[in-house]
N, C-alpha and C positions, 0 to 999 in steps of 0.2 A: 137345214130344218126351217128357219125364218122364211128361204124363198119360198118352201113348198105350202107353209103357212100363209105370207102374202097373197101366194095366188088363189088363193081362197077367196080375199077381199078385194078382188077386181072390182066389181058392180057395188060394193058397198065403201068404196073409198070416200068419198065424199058427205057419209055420214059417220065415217069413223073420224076427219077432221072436224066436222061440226061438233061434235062429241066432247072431243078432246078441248077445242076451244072452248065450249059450256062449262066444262069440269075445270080447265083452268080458271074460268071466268069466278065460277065460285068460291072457289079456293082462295083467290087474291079477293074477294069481298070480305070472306070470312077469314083472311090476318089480317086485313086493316082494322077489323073491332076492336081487337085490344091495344093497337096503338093510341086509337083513338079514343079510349080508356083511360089510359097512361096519361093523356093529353088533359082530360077533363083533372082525373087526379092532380098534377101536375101544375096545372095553370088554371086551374076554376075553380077547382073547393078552397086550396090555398091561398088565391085571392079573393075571394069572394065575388070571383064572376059570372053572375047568373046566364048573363046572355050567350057565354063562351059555353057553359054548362048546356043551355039547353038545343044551341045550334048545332054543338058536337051529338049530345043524343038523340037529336031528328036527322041526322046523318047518320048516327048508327044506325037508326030504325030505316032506313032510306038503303044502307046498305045490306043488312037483315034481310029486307025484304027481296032486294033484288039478286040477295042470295039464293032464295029459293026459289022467285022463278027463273033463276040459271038451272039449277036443280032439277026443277020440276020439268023447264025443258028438253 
């Protein structure tokens, strides 16, 4: 069943890996968020680290972003 599937994607092999790498790409952007969430909870409201606070959510917004133009690619 699979091979007669495959050969379906001769000529489109190379956008089925690009594909696939995007969608991973975004995937791994969008769990690092809530790590990085955890991180600000964690070690910034508790200490009172504004700088650790704000560096961590221009990194979120940095990986947000390059969320969806994974996405969108």
């Amino acid at each position: 069943m699979f091979k007669t599937l495959f050969s379906y994607f001769g000529k489109y092999k190379i956008f089925l890996l690009v594909c696939f790498v995007l969608v991973l790409s975004e995937v791994l952007c969008e769990m690092m968020i809530p790590k990085l969430m955890a991180k600000i909870v964690d070690q910034g409201i508790t200490t009172g680290d504004h700088h650790l606070i704000l560096t961590t959510g221009l990194t979120m917004i940095g990986l947000a972003l390059l969320g969806i133009g994974f996405g969108v690619a």
